[in-house]
C-alpha positions in Angstrom: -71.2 139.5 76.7 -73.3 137.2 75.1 -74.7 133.7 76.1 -76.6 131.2 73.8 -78.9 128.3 75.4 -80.1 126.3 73.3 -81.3 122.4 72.3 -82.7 120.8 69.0 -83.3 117.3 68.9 -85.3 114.7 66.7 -86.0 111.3 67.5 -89.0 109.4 68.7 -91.4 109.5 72.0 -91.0 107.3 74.5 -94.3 107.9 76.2 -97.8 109.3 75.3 -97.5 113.1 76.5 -99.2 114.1 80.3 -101.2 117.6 80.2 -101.3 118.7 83.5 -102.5 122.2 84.7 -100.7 123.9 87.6 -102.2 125.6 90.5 -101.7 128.9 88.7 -104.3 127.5 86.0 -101.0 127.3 83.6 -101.3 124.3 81.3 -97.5 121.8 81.1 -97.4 119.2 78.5 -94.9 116.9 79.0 -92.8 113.8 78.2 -89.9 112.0 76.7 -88.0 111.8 73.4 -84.7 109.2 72.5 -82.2 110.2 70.3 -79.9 107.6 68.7 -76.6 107.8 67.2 -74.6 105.4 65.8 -70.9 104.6 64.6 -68.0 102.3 63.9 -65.6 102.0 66.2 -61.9 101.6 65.2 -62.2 97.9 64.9 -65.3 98.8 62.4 -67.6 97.4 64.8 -71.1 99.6 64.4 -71.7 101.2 68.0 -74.8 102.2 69.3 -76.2 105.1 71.6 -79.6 106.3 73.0 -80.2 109.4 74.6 -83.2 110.2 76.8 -84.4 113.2 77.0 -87.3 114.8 79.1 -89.3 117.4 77.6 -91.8 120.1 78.7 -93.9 122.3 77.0 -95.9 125.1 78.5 -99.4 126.9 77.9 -101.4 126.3 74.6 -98.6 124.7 73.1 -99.0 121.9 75.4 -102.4 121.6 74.5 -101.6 121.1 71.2 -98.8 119.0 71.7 -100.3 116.7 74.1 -103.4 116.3 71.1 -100.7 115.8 68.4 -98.3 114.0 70.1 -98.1 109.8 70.7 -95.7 107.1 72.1 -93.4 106.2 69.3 -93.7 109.6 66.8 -91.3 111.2 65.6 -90.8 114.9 66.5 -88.3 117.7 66.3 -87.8 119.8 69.5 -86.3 123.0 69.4 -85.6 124.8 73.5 -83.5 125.7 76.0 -82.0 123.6 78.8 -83.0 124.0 82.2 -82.1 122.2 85.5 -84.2 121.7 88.6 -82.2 120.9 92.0 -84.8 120.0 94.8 -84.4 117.4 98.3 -86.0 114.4 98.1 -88.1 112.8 101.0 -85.0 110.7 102.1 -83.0 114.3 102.5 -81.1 113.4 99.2 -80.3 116.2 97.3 -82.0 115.6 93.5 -81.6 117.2 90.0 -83.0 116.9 86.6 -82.0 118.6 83.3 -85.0 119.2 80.7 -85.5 120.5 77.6 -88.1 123.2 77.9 -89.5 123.4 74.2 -89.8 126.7 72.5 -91.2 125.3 69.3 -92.0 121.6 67.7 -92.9 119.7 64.9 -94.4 116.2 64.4 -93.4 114.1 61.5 -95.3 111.3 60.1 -93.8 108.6 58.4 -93.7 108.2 54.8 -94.4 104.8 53.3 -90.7 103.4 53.6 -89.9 105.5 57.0 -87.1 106.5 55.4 -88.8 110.4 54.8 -91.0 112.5 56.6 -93.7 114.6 56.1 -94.3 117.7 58.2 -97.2 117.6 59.5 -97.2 120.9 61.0 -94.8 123.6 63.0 -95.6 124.8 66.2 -94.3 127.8 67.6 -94.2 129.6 70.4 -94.2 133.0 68.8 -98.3 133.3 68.8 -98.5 136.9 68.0 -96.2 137.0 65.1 -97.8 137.6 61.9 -98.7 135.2 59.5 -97.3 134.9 56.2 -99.4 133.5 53.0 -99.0 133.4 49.2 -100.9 130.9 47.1 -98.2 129.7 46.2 -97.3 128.2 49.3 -101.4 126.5 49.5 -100.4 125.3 46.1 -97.0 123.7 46.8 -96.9 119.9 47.9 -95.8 119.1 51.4 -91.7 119.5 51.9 -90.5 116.2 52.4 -87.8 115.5 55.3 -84.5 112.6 54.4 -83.2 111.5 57.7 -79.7 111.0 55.5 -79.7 114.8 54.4 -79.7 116.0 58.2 -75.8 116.5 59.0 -76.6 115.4 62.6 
């Protein structure tokens, strides 16, 4: 039997990213991303709803991330969900669900905001080969409407 975890979000940082390096030498990036969704409610009344989610991203993508990254980007995360149970100091029993990033990409804001350009994908998959054509070094960057995403 199969099982599927996974997470993809977009929205924008909360907080400048913290690299931090573990006693293992391992690099962790991480830090916070809000989602927001809205709707009308069946009054019409527009509703509103942010999400916080924490994020961490391990080894050279961390690096990366934590060089490309800011408080108040925009940036797609794609992961898995993982949860940490642990006891505090006080003997309360503590948990915290994260989104442990597989790959990203930062977008930077067009002119009106409305679009975003990609500025680049980062991937965890390191040794897979890389693709070119000069037709792709030719071709002008994608461009990203927040209204054409069905999320």
């Amino acid at each position: 039997m199969y099982s599927l975890n996974r997470a993809e979000i977009l929205g924008n940082l909360t907080r400048d990213p913290e690299l931090r390096t573990i006693a293992s030498g391992q690099s962790i990036c991480t830090f916070a991303v809000a989602t927001n969704r809205r709707w009308r409610d069946k009054d019409g009344n527009t509703k509103e709803d942010t999400q916080y989610h924490e994020i961490s991203i391990w080894g050279k993508q961390g690096e990366l991330a934590s060089q490309m990254l800011s408080k108040g980007k925009k940036v797609y995360i794609e992961g898995r969900l993982q949860t940490s149970s642990w006891e505090g100091t006080d003997g309360a029993k503590r948990s915290k669900t994260e989104i442990v990033a597989e790959n990203f990409i930062p977008l930077a804001p067009k002119g009106d905001g409305a679009s975003f350009d990609i500025v680049g994908a980062v991937s965890g998959e390191e040794d897979a080969p890389k693709k070119s054509s000069k037709k792709a070094e030719t071709a002008p960057a994608d461009e990203i409407n927040l209204d054409d995403i069905p999320f």
